[in-house]
C-alpha positions in Angstrom: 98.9 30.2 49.4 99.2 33.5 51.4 102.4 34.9 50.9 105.5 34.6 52.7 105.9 37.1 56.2 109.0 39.4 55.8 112.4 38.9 56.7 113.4 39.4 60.7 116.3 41.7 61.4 118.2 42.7 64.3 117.9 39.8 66.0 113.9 39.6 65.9 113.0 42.9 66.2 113.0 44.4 63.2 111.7 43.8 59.5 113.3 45.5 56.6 110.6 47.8 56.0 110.9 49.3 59.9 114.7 49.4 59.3 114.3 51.5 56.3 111.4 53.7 57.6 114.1 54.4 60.8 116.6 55.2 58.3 114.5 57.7 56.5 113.5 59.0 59.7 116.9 59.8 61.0 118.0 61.3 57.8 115.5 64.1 58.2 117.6 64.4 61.2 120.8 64.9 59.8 120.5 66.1 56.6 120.2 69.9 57.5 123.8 69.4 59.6 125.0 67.9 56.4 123.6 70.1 54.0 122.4 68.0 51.3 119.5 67.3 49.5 116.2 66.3 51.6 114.4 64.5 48.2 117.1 62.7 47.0 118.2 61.4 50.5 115.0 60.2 51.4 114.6 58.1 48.6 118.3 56.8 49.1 117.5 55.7 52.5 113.8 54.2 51.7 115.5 52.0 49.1 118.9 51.4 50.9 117.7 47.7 52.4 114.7 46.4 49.5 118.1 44.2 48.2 117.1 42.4 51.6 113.9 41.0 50.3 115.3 39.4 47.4 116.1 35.9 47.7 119.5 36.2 45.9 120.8 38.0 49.1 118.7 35.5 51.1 121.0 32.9 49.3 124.3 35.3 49.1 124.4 37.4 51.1 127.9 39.2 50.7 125.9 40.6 48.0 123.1 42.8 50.3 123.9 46.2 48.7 125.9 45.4 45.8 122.8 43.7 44.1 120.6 46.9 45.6 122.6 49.2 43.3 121.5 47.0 40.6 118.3 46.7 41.4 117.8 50.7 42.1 119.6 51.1 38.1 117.2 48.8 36.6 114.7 51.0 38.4 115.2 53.9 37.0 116.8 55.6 40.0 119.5 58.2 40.0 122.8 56.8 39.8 124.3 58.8 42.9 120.9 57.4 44.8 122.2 53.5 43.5 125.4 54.0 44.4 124.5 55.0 48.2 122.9 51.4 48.8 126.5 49.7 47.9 128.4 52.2 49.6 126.2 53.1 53.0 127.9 49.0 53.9 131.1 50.9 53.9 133.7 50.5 55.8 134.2 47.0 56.4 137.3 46.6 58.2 139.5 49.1 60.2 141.8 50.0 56.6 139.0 49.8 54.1 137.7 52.3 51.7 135.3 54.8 52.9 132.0 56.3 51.6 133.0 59.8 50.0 129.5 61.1 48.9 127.4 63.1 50.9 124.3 60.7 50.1 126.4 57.4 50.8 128.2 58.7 53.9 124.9 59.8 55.4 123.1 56.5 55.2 125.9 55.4 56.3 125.8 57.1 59.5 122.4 56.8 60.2 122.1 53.2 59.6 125.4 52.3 61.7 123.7 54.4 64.9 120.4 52.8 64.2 122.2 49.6 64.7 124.2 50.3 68.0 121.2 52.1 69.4 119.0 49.2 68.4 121.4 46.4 70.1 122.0 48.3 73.3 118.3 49.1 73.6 117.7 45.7 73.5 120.8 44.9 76.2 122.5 42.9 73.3 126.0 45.1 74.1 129.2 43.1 73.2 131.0 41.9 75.7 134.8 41.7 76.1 135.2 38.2 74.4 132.2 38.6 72.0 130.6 40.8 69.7 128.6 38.8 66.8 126.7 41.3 66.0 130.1 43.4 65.2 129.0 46.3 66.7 132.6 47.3 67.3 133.3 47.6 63.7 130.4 49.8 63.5 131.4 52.2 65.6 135.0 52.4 63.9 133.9 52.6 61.2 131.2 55.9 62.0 134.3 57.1 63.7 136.6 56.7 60.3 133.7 58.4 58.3 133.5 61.3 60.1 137.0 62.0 60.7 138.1 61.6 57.3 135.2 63.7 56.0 136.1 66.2 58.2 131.5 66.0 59.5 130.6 67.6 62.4 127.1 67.1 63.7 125.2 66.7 66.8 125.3 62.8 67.2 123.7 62.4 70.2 120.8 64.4 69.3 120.9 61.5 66.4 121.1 58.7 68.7 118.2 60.0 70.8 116.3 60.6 67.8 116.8 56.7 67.1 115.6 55.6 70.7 112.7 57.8 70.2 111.9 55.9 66.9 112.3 52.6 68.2 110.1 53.7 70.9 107.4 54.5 68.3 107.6 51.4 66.6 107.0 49.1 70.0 110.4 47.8 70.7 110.8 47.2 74.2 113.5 49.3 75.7 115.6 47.2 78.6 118.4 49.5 78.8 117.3 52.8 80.2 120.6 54.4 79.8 121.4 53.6 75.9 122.1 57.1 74.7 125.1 57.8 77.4 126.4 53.9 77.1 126.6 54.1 72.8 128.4 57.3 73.2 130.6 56.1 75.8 130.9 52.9 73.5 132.0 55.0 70.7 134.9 56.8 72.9 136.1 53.7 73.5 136.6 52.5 69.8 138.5 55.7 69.7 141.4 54.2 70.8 141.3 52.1 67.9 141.3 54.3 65.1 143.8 57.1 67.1 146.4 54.0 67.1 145.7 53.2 63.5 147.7 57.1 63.2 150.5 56.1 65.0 150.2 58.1 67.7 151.5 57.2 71.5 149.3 55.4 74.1 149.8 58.1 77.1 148.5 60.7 74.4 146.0 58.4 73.5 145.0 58.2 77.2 144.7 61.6 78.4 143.3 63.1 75.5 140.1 60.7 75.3 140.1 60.7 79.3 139.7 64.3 79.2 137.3 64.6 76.0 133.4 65.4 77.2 130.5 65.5 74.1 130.3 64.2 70.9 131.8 66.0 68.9 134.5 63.4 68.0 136.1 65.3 65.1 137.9 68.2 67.7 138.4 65.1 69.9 140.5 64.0 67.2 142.3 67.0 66.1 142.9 67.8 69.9 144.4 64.6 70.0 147.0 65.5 66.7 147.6 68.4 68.0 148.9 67.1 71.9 150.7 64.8 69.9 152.4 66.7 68.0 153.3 69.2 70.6 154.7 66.0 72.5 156.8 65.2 69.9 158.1 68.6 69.6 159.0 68.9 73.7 160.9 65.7 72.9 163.3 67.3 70.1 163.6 70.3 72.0 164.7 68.1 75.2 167.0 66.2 73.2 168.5 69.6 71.2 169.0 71.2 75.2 170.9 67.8 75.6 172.8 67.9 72.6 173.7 71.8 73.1 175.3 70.7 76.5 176.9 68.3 74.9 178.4 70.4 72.5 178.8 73.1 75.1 181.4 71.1 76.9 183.2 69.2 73.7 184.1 73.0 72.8 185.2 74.1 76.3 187.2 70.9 75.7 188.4 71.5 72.8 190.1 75.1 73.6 191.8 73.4 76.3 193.1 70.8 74.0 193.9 73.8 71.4 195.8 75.3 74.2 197.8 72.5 74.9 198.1 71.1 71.3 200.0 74.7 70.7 201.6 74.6 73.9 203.6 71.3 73.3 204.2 72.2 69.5 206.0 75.1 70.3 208.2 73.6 72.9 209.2 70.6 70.6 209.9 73.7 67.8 211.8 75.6 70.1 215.1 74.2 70.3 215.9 76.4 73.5 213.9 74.6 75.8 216.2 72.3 76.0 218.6 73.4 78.3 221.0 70.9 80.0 219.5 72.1 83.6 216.3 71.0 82.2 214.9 67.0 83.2 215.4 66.0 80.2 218.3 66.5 78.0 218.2 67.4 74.4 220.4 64.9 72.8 218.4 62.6 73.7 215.8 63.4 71.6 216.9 63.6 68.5 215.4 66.0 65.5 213.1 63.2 63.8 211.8 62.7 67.0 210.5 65.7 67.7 209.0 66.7 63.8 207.4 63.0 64.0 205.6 64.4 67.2 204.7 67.9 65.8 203.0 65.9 62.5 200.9 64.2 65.2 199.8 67.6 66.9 199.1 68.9 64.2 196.8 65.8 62.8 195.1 66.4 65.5 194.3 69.9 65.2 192.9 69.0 62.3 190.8 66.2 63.6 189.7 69.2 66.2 188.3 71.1 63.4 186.8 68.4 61.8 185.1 67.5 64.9 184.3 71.3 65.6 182.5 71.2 61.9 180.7 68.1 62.5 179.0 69.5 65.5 177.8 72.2 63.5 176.0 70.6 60.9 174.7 68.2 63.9 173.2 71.0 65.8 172.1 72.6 62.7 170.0 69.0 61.5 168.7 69.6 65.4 167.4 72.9 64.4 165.6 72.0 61.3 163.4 68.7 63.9 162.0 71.5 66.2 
């Protein structure tokens, strides 16, 4: 019997063979921005979707890439090279772990671009209730590896090297503006992984608003660094705040130091009470008036209490700005 045709990927488009041949064509693309090795890579990505072909992925396939590491070990390859087919599936979700090796990450890349270009070239984009081809969690997940591998690379020079490939290969192209719309797409899931950092929607806003190229990694550390300035306007605002507040507790406080002294020396002095005076002196006897000097006096303490209090406050407001 003649044998079985290849697998279709990519929603009839693609056979494994043309997905790996894009793969190895895009790494000669980035591999010189990466600086790693051009052998090695190559063979990684030629390699990187054979697991597809086998019919225990055809019947499991949560295990496409995990059973191409074997199958690359039991061929003799490289262990670095077999562990780049497992990992290039990496991320899978928006707190997974990421591909740390240069030959993992890379594949990586390349193969998550050769699937957004290849879906928007065929005008398969998600839409705002749908995305089954989870093209959104591709483009986090490009997003996470090159921020947290700190990878800075022309990417757009990648994605039109990926049109131009599926150009060669006969696809039919029904979306004449797919390099601007993935890059655009890409901003957009931004959003997603600058929230993921904690930091506040208005930042958020004007930083990716404002952010023109692809170079997403100073996109990101612009976008720390207007946040953190942000954050540092706030505790200045609120230290201003607080010095006006303490500003006026100690003009306060004198006049109540004033008058605290003031009404302990007139209770001490017995000569202030003179019978001309409003109030006569017998009436009040002796107890009376020490009772009411202990209470002036509690609360000069409790003024220099509060004084120190105010110190160590402003002091903690220091050490936030």
């Amino acid at each position: 019997p003649p044998p079985p045709p290849p697998p279709i990927f990519f929603f009839k488009h693609k056979t494994a063979y043309e997905i790996s041949s894009c793969l190895v064509g895009s790494e000669m693309c980035i591999r010189d921005s990466l600086n790693i090795n051009k052998e090695k890579v190559q063979v990684a990505a030629s390699i990187s979707k054979s697991d597809l072909c086998s019919d225990l992925v055809g019947e499991y396939p949560e295990l496409q890439g995990v059973m191409g590491k074997y199958f690359a070990l039991a061929q003799g390859f490289e262990e670095d090279v077999a562990n780049s087919v497992s990992d290039h599936y990496l991320p899978i979700g928006l707190t997974s772990v990421l591909p740390k090796k240069p030959f993992s990450y890379s594949i990586s890349i390349v193969d998550k671009i050769d699937t957004l270009v290849g879906f928007f070239i065929i005008d398969e984009k998600p839409t705002s209730s749908k995305d089954p081809f989870a093209l959104r969690r591709a483009a986090i997940g490009l997003l996470r590896i090159i921020i947290e591998n700190k990878l800075s690379f022309k990417l757009r020079d990648l994605i039109s090297y990926a049109i131009r490939l599926y150009q060669e290969q006969g696809v039919e192209i029904k979306n004449e503006k797919t390099e601007q719309q993935v890059l655009e797409f890409i901003k957009e899931r931004m959003r997603n992984v600058l929230k993921l950092k904690n930091i506040k929607n208005d930042v958020i806003e004007a930083s990716i608003s404002s952010h023109a190229g692809d170079n997403f990694l100073a996109l990101y550390a612009k976008t720390l660094l207007m946040n953190k300035y942000k954050k540092k306007v706030h505790y200045y605002d609120k230290y201003r705040g607080s010095e006006i507040f303490f500003s006026n507790l100690e003009r306060n406080e004198a006049f109540l130091r004033r008058r605290v002294r003031g009404v302990s020396s007139v209770f001490l002095k017995s000569s202030w009470w003179e019978p001309e005076e409003k109030f006569d002196s017998s009436r009040e006897p002796e107890e009376e008036r020490r009772d009411l000097y202990v209470i002036c006096t509690w609360w000069f303490r409790f003024l220099d209490f509060l004084n120190r209090f105010c110190e160590v406050i402003r002091f903690f407001l220091q050490l936030m700005i």
